[in-house]
N, CA, C and O atoms as a printed pandas DataFrame, in Angstrom:
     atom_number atom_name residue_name chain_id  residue_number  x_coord  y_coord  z_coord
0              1         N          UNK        A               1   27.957   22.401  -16.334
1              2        CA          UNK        A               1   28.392   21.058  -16.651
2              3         C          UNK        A               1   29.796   21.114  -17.224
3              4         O          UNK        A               1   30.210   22.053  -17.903
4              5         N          UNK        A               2   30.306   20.326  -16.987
5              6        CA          UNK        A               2   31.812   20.149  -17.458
6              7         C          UNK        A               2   32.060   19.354  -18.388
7              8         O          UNK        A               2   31.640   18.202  -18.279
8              9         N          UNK        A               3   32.787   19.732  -19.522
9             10        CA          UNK        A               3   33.491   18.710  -20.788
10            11         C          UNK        A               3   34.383   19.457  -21.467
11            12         O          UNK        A               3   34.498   20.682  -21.462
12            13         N          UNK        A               4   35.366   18.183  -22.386
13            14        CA          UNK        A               4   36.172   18.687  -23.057
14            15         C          UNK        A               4   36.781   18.142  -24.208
15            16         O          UNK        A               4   36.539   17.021  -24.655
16            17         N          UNK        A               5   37.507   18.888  -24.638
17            18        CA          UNK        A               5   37.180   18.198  -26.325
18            19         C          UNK        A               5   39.196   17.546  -26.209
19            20         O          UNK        A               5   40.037   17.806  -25.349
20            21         N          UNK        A               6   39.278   16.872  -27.188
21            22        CA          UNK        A               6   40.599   16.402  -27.542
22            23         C          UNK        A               6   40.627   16.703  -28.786
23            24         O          UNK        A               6   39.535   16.729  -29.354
24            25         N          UNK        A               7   41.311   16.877  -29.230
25            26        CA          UNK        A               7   41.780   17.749  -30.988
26            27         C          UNK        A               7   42.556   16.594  -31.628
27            28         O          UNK        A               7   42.680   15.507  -31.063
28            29         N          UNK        A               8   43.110   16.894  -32.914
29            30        CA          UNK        A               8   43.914   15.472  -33.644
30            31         C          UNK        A               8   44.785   15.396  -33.495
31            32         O          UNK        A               8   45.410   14.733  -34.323
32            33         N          UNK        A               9   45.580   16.027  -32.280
33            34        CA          UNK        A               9   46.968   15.384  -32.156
34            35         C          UNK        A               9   46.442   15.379  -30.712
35            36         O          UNK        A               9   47.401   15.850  -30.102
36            37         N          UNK        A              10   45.885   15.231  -30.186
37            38        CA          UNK        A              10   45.482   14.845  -28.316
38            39         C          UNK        A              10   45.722   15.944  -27.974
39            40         O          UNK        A              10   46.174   15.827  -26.834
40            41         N          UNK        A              11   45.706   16.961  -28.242
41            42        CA          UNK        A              11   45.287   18.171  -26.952
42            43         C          UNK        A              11   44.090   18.526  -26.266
43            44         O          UNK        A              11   42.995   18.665  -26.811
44            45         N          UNK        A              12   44.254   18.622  -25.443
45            46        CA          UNK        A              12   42.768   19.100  -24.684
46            47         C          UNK        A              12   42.261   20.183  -24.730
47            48         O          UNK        A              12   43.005   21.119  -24.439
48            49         N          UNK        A              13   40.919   20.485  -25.080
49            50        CA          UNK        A              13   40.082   21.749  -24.758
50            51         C          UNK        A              13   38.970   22.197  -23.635
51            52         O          UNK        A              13   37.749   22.041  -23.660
52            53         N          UNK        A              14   39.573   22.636  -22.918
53            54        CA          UNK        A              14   38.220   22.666  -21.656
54            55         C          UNK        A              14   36.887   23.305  -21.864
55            56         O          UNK        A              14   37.107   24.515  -21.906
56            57         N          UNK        A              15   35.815   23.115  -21.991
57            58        CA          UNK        A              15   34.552   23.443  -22.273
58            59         C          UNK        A              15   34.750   24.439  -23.615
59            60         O          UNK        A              15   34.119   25.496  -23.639
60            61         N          UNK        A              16   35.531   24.124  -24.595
61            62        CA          UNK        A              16   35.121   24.957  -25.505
62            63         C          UNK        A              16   34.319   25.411  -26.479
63            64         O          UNK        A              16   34.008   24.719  -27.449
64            65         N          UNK        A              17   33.886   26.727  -26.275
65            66        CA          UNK        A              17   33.036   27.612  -26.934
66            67         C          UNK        A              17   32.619   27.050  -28.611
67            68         O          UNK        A              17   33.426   26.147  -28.832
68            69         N          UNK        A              18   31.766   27.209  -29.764
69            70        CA          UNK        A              18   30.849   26.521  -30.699
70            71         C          UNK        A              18   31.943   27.195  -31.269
71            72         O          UNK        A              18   32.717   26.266  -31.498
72            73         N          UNK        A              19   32.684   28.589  -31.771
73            74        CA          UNK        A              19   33.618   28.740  -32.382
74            75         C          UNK        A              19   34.914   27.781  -32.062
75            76         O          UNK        A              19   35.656   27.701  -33.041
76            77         N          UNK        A              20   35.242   27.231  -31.218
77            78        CA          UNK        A              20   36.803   26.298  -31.062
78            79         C          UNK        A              20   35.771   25.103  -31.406
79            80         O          UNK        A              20   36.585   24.225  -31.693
80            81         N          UNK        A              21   35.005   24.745  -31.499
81            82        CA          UNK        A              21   34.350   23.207  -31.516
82            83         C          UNK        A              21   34.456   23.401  -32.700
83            84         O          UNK        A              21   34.822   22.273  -33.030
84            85         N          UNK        A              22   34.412   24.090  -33.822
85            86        CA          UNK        A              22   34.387   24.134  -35.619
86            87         C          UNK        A              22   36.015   24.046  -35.563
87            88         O          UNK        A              22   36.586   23.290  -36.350
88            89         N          UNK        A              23   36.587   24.644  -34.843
89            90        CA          UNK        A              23   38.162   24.847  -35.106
90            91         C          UNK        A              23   38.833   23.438  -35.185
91            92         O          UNK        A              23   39.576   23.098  -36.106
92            93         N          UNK        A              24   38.446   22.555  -33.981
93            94        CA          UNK        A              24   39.168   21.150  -33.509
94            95         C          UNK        A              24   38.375   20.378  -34.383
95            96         O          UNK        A              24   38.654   19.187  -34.518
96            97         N          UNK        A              25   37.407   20.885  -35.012
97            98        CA          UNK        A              25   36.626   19.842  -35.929
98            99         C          UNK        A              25   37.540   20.259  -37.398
99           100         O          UNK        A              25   37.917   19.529  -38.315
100          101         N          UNK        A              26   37.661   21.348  -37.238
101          102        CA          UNK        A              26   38.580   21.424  -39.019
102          103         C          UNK        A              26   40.165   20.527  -38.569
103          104         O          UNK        A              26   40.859   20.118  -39.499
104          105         N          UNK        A              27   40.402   20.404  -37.811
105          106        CA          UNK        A              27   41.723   19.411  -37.569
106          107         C          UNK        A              27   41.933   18.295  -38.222
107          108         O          UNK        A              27   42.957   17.723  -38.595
108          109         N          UNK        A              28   40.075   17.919  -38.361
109          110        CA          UNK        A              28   39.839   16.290  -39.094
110          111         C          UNK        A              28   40.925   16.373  -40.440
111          112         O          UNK        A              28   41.536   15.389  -40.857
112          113         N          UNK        A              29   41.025   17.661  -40.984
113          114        CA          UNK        A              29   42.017   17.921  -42.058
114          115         C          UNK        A              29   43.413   17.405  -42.429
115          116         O          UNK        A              29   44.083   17.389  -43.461
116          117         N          UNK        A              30   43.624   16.875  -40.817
117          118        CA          UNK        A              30   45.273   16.988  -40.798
118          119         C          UNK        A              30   45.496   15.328  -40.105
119          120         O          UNK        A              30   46.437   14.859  -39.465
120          121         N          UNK        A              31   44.363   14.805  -40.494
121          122        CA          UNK        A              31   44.137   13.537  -39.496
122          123         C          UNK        A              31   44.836   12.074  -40.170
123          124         O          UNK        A              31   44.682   11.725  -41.340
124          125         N          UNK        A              32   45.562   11.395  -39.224
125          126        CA          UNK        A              32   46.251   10.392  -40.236
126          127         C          UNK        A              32   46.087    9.238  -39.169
127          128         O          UNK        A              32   45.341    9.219  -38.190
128          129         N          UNK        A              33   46.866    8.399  -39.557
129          130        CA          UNK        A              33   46.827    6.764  -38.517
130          131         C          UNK        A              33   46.916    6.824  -37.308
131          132         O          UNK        A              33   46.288    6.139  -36.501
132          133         N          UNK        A              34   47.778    7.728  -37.063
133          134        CA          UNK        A              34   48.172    8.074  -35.635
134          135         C          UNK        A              34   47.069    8.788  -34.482
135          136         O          UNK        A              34   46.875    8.575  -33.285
136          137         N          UNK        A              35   46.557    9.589  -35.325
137          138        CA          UNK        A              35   45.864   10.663  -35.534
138          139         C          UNK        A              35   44.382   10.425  -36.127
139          140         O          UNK        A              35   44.244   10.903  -37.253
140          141         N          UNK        A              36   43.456    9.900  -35.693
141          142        CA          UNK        A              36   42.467    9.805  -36.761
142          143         C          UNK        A              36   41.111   10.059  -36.446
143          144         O          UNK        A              36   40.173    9.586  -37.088
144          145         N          UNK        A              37   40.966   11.006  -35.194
145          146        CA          UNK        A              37   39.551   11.648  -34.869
146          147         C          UNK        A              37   40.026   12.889  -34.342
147          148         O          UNK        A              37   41.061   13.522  -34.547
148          149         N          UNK        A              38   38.516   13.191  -33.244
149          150        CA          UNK        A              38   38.445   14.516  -32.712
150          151         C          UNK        A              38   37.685   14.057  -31.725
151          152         O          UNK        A              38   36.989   13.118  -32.112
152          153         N          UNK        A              39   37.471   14.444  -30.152
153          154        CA          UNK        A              39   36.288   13.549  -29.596
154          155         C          UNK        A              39   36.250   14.912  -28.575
155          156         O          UNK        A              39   37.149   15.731  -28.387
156          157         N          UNK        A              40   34.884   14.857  -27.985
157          158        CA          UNK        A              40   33.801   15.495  -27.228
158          159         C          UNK        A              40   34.178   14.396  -25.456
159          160         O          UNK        A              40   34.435   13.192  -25.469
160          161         N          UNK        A              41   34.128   14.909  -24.699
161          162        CA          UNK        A              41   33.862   13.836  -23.513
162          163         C          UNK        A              41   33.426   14.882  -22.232
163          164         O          UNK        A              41   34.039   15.855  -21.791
164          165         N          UNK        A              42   31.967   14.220  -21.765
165          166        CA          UNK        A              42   31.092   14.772  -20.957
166          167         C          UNK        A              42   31.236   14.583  -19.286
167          168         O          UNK        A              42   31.869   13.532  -19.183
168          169         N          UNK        A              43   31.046   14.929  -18.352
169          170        CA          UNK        A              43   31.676   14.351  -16.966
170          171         C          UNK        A              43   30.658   13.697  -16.361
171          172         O          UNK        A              43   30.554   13.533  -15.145
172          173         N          UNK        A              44   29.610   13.172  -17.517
173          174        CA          UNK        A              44   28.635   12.073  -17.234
174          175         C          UNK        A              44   29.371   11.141  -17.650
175          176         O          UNK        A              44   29.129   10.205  -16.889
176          177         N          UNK        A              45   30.354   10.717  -18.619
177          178        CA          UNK        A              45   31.444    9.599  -18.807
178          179         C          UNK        A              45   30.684    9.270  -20.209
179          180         O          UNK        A              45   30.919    8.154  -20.673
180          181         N          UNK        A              46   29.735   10.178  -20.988
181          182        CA          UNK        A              46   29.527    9.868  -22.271
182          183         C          UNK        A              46   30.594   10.596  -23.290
183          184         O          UNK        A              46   30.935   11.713  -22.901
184          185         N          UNK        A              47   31.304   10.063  -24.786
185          186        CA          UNK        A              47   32.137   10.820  -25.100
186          187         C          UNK        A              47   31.344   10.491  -26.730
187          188         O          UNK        A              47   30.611    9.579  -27.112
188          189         N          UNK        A              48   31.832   11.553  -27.317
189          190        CA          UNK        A              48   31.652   11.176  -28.861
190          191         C          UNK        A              48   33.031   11.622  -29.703
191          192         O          UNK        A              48   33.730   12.619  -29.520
192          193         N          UNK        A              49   33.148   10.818  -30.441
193          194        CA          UNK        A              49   34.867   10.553  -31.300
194          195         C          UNK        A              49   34.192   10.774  -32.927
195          196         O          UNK        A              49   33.458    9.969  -33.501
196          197         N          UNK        A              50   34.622   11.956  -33.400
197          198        CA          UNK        A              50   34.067   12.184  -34.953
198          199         C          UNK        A              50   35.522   11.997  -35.642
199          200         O          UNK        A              50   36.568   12.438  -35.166
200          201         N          UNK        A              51   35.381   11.138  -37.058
201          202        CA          UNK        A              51   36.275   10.818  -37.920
202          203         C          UNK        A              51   36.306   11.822  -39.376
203          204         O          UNK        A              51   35.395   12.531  -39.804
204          205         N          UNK        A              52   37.218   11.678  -39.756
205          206        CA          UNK        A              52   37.227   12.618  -41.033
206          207         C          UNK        A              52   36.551   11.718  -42.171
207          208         O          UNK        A              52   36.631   12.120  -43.332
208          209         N          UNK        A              53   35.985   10.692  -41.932
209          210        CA          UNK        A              53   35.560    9.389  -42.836
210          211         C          UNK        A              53   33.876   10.301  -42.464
211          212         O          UNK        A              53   33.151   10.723  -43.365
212          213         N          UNK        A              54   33.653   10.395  -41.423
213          214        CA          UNK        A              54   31.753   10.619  -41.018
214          215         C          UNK        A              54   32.007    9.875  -40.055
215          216         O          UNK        A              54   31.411   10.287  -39.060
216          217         N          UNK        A              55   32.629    8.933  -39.845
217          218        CA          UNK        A              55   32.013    7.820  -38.764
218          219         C          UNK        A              55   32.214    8.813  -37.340
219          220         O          UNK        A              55   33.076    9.675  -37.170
220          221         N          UNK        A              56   30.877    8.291  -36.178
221          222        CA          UNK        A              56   31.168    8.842  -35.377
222          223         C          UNK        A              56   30.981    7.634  -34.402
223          224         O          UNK        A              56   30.328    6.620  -34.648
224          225         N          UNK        A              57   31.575    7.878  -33.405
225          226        CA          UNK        A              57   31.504    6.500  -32.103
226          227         C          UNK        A              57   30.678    7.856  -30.919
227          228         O          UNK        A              57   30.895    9.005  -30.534
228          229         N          UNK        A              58   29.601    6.680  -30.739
229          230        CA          UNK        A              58   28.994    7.388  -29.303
230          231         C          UNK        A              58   29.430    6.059  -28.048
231          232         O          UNK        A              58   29.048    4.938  -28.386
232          233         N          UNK        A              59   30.210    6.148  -26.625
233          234        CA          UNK        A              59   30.149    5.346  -25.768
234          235         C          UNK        A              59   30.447    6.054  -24.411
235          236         O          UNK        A              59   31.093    7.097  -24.316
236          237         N          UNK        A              60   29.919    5.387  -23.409
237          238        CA          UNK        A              60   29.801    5.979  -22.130
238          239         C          UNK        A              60   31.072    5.058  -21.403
239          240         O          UNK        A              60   30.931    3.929  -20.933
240          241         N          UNK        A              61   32.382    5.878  -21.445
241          242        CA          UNK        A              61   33.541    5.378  -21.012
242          243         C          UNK        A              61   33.704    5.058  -19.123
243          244         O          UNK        A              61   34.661    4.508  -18.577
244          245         N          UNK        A              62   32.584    5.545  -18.521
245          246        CA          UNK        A              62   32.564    5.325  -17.324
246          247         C          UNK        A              62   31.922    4.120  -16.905
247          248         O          UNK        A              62   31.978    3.690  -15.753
248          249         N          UNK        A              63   31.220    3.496  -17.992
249          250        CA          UNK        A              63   30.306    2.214  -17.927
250          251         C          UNK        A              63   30.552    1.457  -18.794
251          252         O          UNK        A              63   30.091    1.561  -19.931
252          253         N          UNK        A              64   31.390    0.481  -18.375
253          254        CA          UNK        A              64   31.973   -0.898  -19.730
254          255         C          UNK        A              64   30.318   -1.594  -19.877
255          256         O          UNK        A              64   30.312   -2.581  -20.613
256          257         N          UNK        A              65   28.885   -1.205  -19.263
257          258        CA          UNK        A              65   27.873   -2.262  -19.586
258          259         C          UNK        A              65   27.458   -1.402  -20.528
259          260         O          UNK        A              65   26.350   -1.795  -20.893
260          261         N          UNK        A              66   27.728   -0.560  -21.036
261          262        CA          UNK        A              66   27.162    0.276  -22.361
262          263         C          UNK        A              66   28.054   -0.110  -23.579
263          264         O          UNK        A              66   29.251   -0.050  -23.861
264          265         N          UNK        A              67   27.060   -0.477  -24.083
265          266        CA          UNK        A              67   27.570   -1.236  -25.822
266          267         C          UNK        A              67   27.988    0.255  -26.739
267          268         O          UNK        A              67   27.055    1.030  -26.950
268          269         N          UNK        A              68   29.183    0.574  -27.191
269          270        CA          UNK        A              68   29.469    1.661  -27.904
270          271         C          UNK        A              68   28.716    1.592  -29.152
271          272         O          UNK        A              68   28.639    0.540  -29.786
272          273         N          UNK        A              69   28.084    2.820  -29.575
273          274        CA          UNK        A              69   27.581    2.419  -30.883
274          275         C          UNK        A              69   28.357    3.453  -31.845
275          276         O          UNK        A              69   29.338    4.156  -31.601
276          277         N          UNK        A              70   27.426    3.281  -33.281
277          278        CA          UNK        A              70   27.975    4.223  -34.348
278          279         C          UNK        A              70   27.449    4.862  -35.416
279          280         O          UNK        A              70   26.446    4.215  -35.718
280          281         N          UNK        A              71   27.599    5.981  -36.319
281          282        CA          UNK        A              71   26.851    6.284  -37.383
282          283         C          UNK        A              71   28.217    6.156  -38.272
283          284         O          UNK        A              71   29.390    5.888  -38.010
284          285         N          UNK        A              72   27.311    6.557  -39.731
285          286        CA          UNK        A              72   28.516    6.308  -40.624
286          287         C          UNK        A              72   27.725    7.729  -41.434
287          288         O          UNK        A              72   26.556    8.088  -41.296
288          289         N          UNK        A              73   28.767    8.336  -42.269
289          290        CA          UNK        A              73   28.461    8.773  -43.099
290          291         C          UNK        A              73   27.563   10.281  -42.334
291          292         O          UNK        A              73   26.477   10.635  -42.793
292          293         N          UNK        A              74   28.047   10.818  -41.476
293          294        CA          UNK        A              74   27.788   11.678  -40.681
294          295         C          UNK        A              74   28.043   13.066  -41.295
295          296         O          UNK        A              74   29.134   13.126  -41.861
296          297         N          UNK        A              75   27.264   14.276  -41.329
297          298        CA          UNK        A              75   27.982   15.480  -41.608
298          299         C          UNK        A              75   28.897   16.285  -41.317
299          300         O          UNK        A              75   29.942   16.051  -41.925
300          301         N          UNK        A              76   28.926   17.118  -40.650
301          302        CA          UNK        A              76   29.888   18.210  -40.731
302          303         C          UNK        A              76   28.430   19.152  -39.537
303          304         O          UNK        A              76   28.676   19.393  -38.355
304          305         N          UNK        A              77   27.518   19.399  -39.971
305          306        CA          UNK        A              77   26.722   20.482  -39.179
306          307         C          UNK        A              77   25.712   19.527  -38.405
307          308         O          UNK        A              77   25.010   19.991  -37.507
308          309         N          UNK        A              78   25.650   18.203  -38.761
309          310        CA          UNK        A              78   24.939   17.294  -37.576
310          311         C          UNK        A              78   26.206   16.815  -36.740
311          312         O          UNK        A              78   25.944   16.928  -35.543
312          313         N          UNK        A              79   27.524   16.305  -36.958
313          314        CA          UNK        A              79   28.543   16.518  -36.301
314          315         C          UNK        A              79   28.548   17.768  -34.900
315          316         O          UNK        A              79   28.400   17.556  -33.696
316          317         N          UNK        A              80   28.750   18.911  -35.542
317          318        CA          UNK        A              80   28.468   19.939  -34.525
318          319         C          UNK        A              80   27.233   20.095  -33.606
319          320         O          UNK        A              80   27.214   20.568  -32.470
320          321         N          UNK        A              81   26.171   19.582  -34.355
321          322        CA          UNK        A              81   24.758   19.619  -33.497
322          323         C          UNK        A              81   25.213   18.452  -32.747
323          324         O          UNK        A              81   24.603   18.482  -31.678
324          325         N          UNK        A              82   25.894   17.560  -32.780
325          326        CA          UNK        A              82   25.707   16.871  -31.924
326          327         C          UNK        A              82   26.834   16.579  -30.444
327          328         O          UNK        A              82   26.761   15.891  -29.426
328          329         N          UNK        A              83   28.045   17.729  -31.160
329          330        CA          UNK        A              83   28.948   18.203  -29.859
330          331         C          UNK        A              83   28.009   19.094  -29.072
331          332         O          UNK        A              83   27.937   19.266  -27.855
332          333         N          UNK        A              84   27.412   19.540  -29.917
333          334        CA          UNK        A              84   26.186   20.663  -28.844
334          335         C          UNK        A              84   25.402   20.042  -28.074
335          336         O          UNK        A              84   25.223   20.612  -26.998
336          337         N          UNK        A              85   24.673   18.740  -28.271
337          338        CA          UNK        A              85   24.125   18.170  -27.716
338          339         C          UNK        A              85   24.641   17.702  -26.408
339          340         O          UNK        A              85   24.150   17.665  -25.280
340          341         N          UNK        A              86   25.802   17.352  -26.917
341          342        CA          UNK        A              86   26.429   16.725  -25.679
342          343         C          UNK        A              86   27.365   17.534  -24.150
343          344         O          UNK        A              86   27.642   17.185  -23.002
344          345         N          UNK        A              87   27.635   19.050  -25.228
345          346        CA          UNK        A              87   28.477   19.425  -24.305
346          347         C          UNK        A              87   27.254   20.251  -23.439
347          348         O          UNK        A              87   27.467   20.913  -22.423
348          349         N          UNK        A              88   25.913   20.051  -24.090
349          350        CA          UNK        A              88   24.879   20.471  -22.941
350          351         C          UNK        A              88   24.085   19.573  -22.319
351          352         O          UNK        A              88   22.883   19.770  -22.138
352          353         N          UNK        A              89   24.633   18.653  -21.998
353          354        CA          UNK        A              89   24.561   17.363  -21.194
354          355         C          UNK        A              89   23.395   16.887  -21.626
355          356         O          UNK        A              89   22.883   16.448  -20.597
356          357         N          UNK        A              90   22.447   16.645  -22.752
357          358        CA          UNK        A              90   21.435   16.194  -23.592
358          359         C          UNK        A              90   21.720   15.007  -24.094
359          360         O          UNK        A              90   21.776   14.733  -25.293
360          361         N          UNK        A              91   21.972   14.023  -22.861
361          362        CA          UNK        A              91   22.176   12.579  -23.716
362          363         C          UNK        A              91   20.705   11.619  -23.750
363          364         O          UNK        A              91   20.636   10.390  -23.783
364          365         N          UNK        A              92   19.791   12.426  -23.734
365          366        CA          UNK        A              92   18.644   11.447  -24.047
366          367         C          UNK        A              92   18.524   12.003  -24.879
367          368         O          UNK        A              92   18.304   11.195  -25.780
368          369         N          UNK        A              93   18.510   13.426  -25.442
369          370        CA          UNK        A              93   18.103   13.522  -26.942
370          371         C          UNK        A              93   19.697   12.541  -28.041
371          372         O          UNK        A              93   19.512   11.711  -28.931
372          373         N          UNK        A              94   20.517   12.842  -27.737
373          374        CA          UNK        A              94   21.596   12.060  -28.375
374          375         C          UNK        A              94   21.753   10.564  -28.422
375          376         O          UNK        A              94   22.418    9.889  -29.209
376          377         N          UNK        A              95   20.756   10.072  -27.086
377          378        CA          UNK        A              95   20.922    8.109  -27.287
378          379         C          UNK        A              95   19.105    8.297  -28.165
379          380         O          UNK        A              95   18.318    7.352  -28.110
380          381         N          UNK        A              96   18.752    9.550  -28.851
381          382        CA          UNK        A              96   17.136    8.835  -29.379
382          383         C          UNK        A              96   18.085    8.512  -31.228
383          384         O          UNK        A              96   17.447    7.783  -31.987
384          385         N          UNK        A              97   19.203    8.954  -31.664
385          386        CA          UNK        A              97   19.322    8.949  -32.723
386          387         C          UNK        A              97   19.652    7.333  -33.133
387          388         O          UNK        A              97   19.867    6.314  -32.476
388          389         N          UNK        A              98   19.580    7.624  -34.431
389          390        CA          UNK        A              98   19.830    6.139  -35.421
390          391         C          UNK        A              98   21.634    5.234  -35.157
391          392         O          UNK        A              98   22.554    4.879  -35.895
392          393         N          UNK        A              99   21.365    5.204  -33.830
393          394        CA          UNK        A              99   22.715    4.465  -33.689
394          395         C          UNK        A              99   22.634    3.009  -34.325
395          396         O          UNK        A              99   21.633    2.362  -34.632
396          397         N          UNK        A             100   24.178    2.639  -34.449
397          398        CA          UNK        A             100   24.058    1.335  -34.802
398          399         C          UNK        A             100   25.318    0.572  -33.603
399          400         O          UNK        A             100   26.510    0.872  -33.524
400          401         N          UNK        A             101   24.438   -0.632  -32.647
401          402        CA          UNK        A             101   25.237   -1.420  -32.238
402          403         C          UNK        A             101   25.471   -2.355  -32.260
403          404         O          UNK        A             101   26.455   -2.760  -31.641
């Protein structure tokens, strides 16, 4: 399966490995207005965008009839469980969580 991550200044990562997924996630560090996530995107057209706040946006960018949802107050190691989820194409375990839309 194919995906790839975008880092906090928009670079791209092609399928990267659970060590670079902690790396582009410590970026949240350096994150400002311009700059203010990290996102996951699957070549099912589901993406997830993690904030240095917790908030995370789950939406399926290939389908405007999918309502984007959100968590707040998100961790750091459910964060990562849940790039894992996604970059192993597990979006029914990822649409069972406590979204809010």
């Amino acid at each position: 399966m194919s995906y790839f991550m975008y880092d906090v200044m928009g670079g791209t990562i092609d399928a990267p490995d659970p060590q670079t997924v902690r790396q582009v996630l410590d970026g949240l560090a350096q994150a400002d207005d311009e700059h203010p996530d990290v996102s996951m995107s699957h070549e099912s057209g589901w993406s997830l965008s993690a904030f240095a706040s917790g908030l995370l946006l789950w939406e399926n960018t290939g389908h405007d009839s999918v309502i984007p949802a959100q968590m707040r107050a998100v961790g750091r190691e459910e964060v990562l469980r849940l790039f894992g989820l996604l970059a192993a194409g597990d979006i029914a375990a990822t649409e069972t969580l406590p979204w809010r839309r």
